[in-house]
C-alpha positions in Angstrom: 11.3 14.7 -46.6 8.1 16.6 -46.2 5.2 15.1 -43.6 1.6 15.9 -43.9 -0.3 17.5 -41.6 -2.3 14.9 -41.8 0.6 12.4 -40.5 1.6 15.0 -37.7 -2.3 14.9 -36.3 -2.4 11.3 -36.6 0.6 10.8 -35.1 0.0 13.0 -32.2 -3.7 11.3 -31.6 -1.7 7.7 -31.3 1.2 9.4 -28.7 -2.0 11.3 -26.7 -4.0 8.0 -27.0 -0.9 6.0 -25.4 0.0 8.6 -23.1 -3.8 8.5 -21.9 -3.5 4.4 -21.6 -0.1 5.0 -19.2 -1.9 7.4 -16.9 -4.5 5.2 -16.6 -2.3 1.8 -16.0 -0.4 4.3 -14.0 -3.1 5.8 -11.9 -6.4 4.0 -12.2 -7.2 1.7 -8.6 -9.0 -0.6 -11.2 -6.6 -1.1 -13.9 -4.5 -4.5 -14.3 -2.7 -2.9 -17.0 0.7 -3.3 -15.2 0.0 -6.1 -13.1 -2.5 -8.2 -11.0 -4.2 -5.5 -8.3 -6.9 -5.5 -6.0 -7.8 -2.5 -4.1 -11.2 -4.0 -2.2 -12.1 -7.4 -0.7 -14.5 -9.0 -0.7 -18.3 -7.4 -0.3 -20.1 -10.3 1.1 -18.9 -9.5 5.1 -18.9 -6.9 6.9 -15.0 -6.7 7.7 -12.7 -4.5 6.5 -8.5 -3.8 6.7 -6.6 -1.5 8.0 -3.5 -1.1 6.3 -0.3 1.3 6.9 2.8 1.8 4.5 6.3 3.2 4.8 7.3 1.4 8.4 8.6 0.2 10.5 9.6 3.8 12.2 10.8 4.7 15.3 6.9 5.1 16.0 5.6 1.3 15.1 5.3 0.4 18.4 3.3 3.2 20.0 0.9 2.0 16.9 1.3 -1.4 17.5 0.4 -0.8 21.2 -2.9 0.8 20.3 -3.9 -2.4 18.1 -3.0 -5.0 20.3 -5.1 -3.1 23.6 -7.9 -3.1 20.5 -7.6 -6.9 19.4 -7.1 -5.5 15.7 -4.7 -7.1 13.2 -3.3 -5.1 9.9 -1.2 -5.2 7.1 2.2 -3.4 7.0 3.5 -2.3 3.8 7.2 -2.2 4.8 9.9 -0.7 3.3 13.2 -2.6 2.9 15.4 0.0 4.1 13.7 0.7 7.2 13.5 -3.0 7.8 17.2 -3.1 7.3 17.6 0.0 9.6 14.9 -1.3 12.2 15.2 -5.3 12.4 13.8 -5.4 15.4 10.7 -3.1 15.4 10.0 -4.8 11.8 10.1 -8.2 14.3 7.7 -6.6 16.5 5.2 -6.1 13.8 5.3 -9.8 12.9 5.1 -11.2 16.3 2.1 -9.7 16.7 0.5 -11.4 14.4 0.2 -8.6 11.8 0.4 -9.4 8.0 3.6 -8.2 6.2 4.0 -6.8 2.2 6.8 -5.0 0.3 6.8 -1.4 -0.1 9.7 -1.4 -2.2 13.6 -1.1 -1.2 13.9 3.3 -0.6 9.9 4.2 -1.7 10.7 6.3 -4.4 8.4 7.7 -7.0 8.0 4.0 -9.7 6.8 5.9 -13.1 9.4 7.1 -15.6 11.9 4.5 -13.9 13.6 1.5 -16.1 12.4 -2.1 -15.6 16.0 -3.1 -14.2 15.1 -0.2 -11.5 11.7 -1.1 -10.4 12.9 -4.7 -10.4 15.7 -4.4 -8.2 13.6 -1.9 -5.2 11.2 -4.7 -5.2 13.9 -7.4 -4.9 15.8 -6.0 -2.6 13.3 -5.1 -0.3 11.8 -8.4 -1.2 15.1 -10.0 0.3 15.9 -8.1 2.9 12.1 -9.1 4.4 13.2 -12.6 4.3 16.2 -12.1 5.5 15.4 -10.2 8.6 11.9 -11.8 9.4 12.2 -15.1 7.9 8.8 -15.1 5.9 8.1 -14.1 2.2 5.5 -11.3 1.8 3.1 -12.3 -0.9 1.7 -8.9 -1.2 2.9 -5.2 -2.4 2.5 -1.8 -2.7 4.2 0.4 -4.8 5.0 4.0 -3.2 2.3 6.5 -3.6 0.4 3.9 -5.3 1.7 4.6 -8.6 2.6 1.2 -10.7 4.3 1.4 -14.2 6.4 -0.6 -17.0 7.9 -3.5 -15.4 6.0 -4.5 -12.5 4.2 -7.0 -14.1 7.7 -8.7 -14.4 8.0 -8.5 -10.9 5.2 -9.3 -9.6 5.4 -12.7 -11.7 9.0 -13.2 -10.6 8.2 -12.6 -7.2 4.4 -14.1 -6.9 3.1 -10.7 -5.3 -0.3 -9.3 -5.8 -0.2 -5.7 -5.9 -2.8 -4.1 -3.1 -3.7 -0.3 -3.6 -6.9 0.9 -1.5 -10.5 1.7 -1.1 -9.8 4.9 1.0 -6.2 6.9 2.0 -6.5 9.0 4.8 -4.0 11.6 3.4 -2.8 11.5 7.4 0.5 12.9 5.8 -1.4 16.5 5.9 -4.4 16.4 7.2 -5.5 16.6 11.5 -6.7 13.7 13.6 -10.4 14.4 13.1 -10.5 15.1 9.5 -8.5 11.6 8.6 -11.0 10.1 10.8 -13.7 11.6 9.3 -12.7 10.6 5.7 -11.5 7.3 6.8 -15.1 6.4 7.9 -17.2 8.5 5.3 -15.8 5.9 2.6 -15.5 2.9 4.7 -17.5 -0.1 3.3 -17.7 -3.6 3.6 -14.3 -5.3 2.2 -12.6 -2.0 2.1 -9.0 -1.3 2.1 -8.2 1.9 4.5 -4.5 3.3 3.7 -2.7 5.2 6.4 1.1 5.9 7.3 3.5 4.5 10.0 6.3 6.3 8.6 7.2 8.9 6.3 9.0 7.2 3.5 12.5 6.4 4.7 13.0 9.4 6.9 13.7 8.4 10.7 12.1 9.7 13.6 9.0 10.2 11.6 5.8 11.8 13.2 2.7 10.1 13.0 0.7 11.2 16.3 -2.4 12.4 14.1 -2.8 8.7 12.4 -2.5 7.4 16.0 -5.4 10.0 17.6 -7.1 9.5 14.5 -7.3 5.6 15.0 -8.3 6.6 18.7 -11.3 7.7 16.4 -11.3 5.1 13.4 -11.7 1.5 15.0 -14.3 2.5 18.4 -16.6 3.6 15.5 -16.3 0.9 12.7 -16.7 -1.6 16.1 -19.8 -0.2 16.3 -20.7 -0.3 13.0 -20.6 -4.2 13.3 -16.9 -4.4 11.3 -14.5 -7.0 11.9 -10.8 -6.4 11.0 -8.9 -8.9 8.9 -5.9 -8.7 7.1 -5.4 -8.3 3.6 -5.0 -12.0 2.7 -8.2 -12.8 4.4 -10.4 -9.6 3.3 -9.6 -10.6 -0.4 -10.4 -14.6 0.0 -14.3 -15.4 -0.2 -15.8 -17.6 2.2 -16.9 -21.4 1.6 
């Protein structure tokens, strides 16, 4: 059986044009392609929230410290097993009054993985949460902030909004003063502000820059007139 060129150029426009719809569902802060998704609140106040993925780690409470001396609460994208590996510093994060979402089970890269796979690191981390801290996050993050084929599922089985970001600090690889300087050049009112207390699921992580760079951050946005809410509360508008 012979195929036209024609048929192969078609055919590769429809596969480029789908290809071109995944990256954007995939990659795009805007898209609800895969799923429900905010990644701003709302821009009628001036308040804004600080959130930070892959904890707890060994170095969630110096963090937490720093908060608490600055009457700031955050959100906490946690991952299940480091919640299963640090019950108690995960308890810590909740007792002090800081919001709590799901970061997935072992925060690996989502896209190119089955539905039955994406399902289960959601679920497990998902259960684990509840298990450990005895409250059921209603809010998510996928790793890297990369959603994909299936989450949609989950998020329905699970009742979780996805939350991606307004600005990331890239505080994996950049200095104190440069995070700080991108955190505030792109902070605006309802914003989202992404950083790291850990480093995936590796122990003993180091996350000294975020920390100085916070030192920077939350003096600066005070002055600004910004209030800090968590991510529940920046995304609901006011009566």
């Amino acid at each position: 059986m012979r195929i036209s060129t024609a048929a192969l150029m078609t055919s590769g426009a429809v596969l480029g044009g789908a290809s071109a719809v995944a990256a954007f569902g995939c990659m795009s802060r805007s898209s609800q392609l895969f799923g429900p998704s905010v990644f701003h609140g709302c821009r009628d106040r001036r308040s804004i929230a600080l959130t930070f993925d892959d904890g707890p780690s060994e170095s969630t409470q110096d963090l937490l410290e720093y908060l608490d001396k600055e009457k700031v609460t955050a959100t906490f994208f946690l991952c299940g097993m480091n919640v299963k590996r640090l019950p108690r510093v995960a308890g810590e994060v909740v007792a002090a009054g800081h919001q709590i979402g799901n970061h997935t089970y072992s925060h690996p890269h989502l896209p190119m993985k089955s539905k039955h796979f994406i399902e289960q690191e959601f679920t497990n981390a998902q259960r684990i949460i509840m298990a450990e801290l005895g409250l059921t996050p209603m809010i998510m993050r996928p790793p890297y902030g990369l959603r994909w084929v299936g989450m949609r599922e989950v998020q329905c089985k699970l009742s979780l909004l996805n939350v991606l970001w307004t600005v990331i600090g890239h505080d994996w690889r950049l200095p104190a003063a440069k995070i700080a300087s991108r955190v505030l050049k792109y902070a605006t009112p309802g914003g989202i502000v992404c950083l790291h207390d850990g480093r995936g699921v590796t122990p003993n992580p180091d996350i000294r820059e975020v920390l100085e760079a916070l030192k920077m951050i939350i003096p600066v946005l005070k002055d600004r007139g910004y209030a800090f809410e968590i991510v529940s509360d920046l995304i609901t508008p006011e009566n």
